[in-house]
N, C-alpha and C positions, 0 to 999 in steps of 0.2 A: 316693030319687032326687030327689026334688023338695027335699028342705031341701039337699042337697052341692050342684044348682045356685044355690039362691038363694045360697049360699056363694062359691059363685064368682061371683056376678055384684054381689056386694057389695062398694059399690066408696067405702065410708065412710074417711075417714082417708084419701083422694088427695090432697085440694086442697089440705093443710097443706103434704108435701113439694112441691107442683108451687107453690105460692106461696113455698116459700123458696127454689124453686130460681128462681124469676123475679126473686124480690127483689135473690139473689147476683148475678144476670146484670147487671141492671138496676146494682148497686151496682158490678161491676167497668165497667162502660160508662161510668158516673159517674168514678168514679176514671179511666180512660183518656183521657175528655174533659176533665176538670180538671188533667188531670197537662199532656195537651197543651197546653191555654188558656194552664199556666203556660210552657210551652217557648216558646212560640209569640212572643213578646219577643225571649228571648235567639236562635232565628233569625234572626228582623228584624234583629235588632243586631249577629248575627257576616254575613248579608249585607252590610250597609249598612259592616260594617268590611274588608269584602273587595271589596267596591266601591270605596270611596275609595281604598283601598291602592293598587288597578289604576291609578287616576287620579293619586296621587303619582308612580308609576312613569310613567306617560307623560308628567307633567313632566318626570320625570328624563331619559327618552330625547327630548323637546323644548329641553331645556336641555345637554344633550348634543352634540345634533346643531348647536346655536348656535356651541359651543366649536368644534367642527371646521369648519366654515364657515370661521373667524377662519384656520384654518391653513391654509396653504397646502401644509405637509408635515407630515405625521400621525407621521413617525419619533418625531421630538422625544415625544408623546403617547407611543407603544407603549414607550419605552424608558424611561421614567417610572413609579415605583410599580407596576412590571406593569402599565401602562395603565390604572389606578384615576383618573377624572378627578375622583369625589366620594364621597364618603363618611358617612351621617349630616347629609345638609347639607338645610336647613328651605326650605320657599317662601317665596316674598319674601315678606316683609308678615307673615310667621304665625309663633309658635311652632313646638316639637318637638311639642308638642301635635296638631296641624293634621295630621301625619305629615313623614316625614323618607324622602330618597332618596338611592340610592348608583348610581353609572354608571362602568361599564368598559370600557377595547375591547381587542380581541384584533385579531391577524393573521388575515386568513382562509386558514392554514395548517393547519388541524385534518381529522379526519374526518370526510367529510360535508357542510364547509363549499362543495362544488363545488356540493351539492344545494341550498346556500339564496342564493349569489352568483349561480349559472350560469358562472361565471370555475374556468378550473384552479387547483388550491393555487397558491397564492402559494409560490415557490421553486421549487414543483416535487416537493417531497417534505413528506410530514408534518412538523411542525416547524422546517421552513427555514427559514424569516423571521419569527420570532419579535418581533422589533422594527424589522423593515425592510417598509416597502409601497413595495409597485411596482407594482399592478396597481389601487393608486388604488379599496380597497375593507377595509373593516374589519368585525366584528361589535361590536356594541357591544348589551350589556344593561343594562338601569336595572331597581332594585329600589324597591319603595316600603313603606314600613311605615307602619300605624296603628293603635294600640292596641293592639302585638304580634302583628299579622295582615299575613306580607308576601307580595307580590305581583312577577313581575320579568315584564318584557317584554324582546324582544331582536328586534333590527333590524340588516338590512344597510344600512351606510351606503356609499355608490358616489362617486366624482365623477369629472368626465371633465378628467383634465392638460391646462391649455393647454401648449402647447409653447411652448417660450425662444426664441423669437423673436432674432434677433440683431442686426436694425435697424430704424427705424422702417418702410421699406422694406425686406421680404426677396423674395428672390428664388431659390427652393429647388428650383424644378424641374431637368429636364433640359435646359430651354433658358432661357437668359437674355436678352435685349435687350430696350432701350426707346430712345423717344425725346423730347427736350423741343423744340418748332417756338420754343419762346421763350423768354425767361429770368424768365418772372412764376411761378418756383416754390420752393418752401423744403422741402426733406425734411431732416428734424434730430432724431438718435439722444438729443438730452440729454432725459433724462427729467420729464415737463414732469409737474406736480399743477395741481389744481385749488385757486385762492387763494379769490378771493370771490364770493358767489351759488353755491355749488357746490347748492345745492337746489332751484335754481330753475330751472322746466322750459323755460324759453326758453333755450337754449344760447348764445345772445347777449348774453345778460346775465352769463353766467359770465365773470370773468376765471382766466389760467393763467401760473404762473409755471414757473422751469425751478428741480431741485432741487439743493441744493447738495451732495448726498451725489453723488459723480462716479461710487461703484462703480456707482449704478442705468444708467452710460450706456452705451449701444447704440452702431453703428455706423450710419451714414446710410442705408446700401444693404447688406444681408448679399445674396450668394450663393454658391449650390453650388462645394463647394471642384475645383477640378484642370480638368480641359479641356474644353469642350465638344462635345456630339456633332454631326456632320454640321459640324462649321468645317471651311472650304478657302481657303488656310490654317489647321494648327490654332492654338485661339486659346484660352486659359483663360476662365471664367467673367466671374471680375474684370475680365479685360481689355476684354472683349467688353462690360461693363456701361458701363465707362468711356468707351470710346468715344461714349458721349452728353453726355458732358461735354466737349462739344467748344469751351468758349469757357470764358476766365477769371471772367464773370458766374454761367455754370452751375454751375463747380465751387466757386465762394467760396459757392452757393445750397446744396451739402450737407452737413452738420455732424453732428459724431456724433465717437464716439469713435479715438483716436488706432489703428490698427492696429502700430505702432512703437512707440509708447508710450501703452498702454491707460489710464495717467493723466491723459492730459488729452487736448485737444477739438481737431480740425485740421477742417478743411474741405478738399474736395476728393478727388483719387486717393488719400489714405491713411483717407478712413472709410467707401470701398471696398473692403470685406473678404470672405473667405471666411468662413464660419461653418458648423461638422458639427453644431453643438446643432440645427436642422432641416433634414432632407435628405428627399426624395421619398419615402422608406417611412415615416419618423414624419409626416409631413403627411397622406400616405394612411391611416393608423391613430388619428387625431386626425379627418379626416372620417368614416372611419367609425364614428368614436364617436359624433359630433353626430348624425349620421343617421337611429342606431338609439338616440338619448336620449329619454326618454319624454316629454318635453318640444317635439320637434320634429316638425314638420307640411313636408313636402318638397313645393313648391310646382312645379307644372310647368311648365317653359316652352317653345315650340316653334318651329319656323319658320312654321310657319303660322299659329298662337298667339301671338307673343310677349308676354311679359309688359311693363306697363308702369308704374311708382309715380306719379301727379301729386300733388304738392304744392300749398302755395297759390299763386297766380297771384304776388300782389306781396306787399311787406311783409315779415308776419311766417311763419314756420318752421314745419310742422306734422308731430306725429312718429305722424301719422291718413291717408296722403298715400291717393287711390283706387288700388286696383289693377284694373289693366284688361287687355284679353289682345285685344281686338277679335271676339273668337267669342263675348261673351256672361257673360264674368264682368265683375264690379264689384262691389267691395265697398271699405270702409275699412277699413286695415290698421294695427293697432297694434305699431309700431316701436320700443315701448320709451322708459324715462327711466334716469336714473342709479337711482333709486328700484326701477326695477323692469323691469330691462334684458332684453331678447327675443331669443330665439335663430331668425332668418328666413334661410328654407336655400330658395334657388331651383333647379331643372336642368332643364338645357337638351337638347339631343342633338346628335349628333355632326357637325360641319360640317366637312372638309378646306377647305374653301375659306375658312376663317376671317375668314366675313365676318357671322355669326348673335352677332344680339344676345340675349343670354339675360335683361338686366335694362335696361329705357330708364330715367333719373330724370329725371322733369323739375321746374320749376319749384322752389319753397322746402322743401326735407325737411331733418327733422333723426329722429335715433337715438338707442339706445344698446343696446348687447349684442354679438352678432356675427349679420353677413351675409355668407353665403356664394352663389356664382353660380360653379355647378359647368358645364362642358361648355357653356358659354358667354360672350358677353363682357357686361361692365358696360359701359356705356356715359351717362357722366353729362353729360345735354344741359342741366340746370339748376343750383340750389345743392343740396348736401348739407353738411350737417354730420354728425359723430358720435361718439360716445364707445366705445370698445372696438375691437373688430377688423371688419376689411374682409379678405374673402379672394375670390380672383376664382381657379378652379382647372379643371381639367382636361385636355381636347384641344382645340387649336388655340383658344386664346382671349385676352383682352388685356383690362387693364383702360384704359379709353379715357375720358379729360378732354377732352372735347371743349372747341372755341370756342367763350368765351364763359360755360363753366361756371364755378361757384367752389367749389372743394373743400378742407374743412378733418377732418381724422381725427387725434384723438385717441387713441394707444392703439397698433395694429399694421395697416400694412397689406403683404397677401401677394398678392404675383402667383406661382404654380405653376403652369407649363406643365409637361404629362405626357407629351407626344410630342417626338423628337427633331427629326425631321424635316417642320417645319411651314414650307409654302413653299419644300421644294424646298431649295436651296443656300442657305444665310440670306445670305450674302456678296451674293446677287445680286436677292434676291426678299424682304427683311427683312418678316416679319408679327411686331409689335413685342410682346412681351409687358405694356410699358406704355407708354403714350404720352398725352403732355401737349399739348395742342393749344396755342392761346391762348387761353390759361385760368389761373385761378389756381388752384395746387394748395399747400396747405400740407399736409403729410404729420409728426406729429412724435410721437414715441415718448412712451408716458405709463404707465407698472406699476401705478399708480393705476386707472386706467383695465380695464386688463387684469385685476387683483388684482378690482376692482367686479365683473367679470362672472364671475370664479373664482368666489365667493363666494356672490354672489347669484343667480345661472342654472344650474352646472355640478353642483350637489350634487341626491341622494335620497335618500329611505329605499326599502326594500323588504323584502318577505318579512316581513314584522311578526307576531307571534308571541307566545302567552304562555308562559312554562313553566312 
């Protein structure tokens, strides 16, 4: 018994296999660590190649989104190479080396595209509008390759249509009338550009010429075509417009295109016209685009609050003017340049007695982009200048030049009244949709101007995205 235990308890000859089995562990751990060390590079390096891809590509959808800015209608694009806008194309400055980017857009007509616009298909149906946009919305993907590693991002690109304006003064709502107490005023549909200093933030220093291309000209005064409501006698829009052209001074004061012969330039009752390119439901569908644009901050104004811009006292023009309300706000409000034009949305609330000022301007302001004063009235007790659009909209409201003011708008400006019946019988109780005090008012049409704030103000991206 005693030698078969010391036999089993003999434990000579272990340590050799238990040492080569540590050795093998030891040696495959070595190898797995070496093997990795060596990978450990080429991740870096297919990172670092799928990084920069991602960054081609986002040039590409930044260089993308520049091209469409420039359009003003994206058909042209969509019907083009199947909307291939580039292809293989280098960043400036660098070889194919550096990496190269391809950018497309499509209709957002597809399925699913409802989930990344928030907008119905375009048409209406899968495939509808394949090269046609109407809802002023495309997808657009950029790809980017580097060292045969590619990358694509894709974005919705949005912008919000200004509407065709069809004079320098339009006049689109359901009521029309205005008045001028004097004849220090110029409204004029020829399409003016900017000649020289167009850079220069003092709007005074700019001069503007009118252009020679005549298709770009407007009519003096557009409004709503056919009869007006609540006239006793009834009375068409036109007419009812015209009747403030009550002296040969007035009417030689409005210029714009021929309504008889749209080639050339009349002054007076014929560049008083009807116009259907904006009528009260596209004007209502164009404010509610600005409203809910991610870009715009809806300012309040009230009776008890009104809102108020001062300017600088004398001098010179400031596009910084205070804004005040007399409850406790004050601040300096930036109005925007041609450079870098602002989209300022004022509302008011609802006054039948249309006598609530929803925006005072006083003393030296200048602008550029669009201002809107919904559900109240403008009322300009100092100078303004400005480049792009002026729209004064709602119920029971007026854009009012008071005495003594000096008003100059480049671009579009819109009086839309939304109630028929403001003041009862107009024939008898007239609350003027616009009215010119003794003041000087130059009003004159500029696509330039309007094209500026398409461009620069009205475009996004969204839903951004890699795939």
């Amino acid at each position: 018994m005693s030698s078969r235990a010391s036999a089993v308890r003999d434990e000579k000859g272990v340590a050799l296999p238990l040492a080569l089995f540590a050795l093998l562990m030891l040696t495959g751990l070595l190898v797995a660590f070496l093997t990795m060390s060596g990978m450990e590079p080429s991740i870096a390096a297919n990172l670092t190649d799928v990084v920069r891809a991602r960054y081609v590509a986002e040039a590409g959808v930044e260089w993308a989104f520049d091209q469409l800015v420039l359009n003003t209608n994206w058909n042209g694009v969509l019907a083009t190479n199947g909307g291939v806008m580039a292809s293989g194309q280098t960043l400036p400055g660098f070889t194919p080396a550096f990496g190269t980017y391809a950018a497309q857009i499509r209709n957002d007509d597809q399925n699913g595209d409802p989930a990344l616009t928030g907008l119905p298909l375009d048409g209406g149906v899968v495939g509808g509008n394949p090269a046609t946009d109407t809802n002023g919305a495309v997808v657009l993907t950029a790809s980017g390759t580097y060292r045969g590693v590619t990358r694509q991002i894709q974005v919705v690109v949005r912008r919000v249509p200004i509407p065709p304006f069809g004079g320098a003064y339009t006049m689109p709502g359901v009521q029309g009338d205005w008045l001028a107490s004097n004849t220090n005023f110029n409204i004029d549909g020829r399409d003016y550009l900017c000649a020289t200093n167009c850079t220069n933030t003092d709007f005074a220093q700019r001069t503007y010429g009118i252009n020679p291309d005549q298709t770009k000209m407007k009519y003096g005064i557009a409004v709503e075509p056919g009869t007006q409501q609540n006239s006793n006698p009834q009375i068409s829009y036109e007419a009812r417009v015209e009747q403030g052209l009550n002296s040969a001074t007035k009417r030689s004061n409005v210029v714009g295109k021929d309504q008889t012969n749209p080639g050339s330039t009349t002054t007076g009752y014929n560049t008083v016209a009807p116009d259907s390119g904006v009528d009260p439901a596209v004007m209502q569908s164009f404010l509610d685009a600005l409203a809910s644009f991610s870009q715009t901050t809806v300012l309040q104004s009230t009776m008890a609050c009104p809102m108020v811009l001062t300017g600088n006292l004398a001098g010179t023009y400031t596009s910084t003017p205070t804004l005040t309300n007399g409850c406790g706000a004050n601040q300096a409000m930036d109005l925007g340049s041609r450079q870098n034009p602002k989209l300022v949305y004022f509302r008011g609330e609802l006054d039948p007695t249309s006598t609530f000022t929803g925006l005072r301007l006083r003393n030296n302001i200048q602008g550029s982009g669009i201002l809107v004063i919904e559900d109240g009235d403008l009322r300009t007790v100092g100078n303004l200048r400005w480049d792009g659009i002026v729209i004064v909209t709602g119920r029971y409201v007026s854009s009012i030049f008071d005495t003594g003011s000096n008003t100059t708008i480049f671009g579009a400006t819109v009086s839309n009244e939304t109630v028929w019946n403001e003041g009862g019988n107009q024939n008898q109780t007239p609350y003027y949709d616009g009215w010119f005090g003794a003041s000087s008012v130059n009003l004159r049409y500029s696509q330039e101007a309007i094209d500026l704030v398409q461009r620069r103000l009205l475009f996004r991206m969204s839903t951004w995205r890699e795939l």
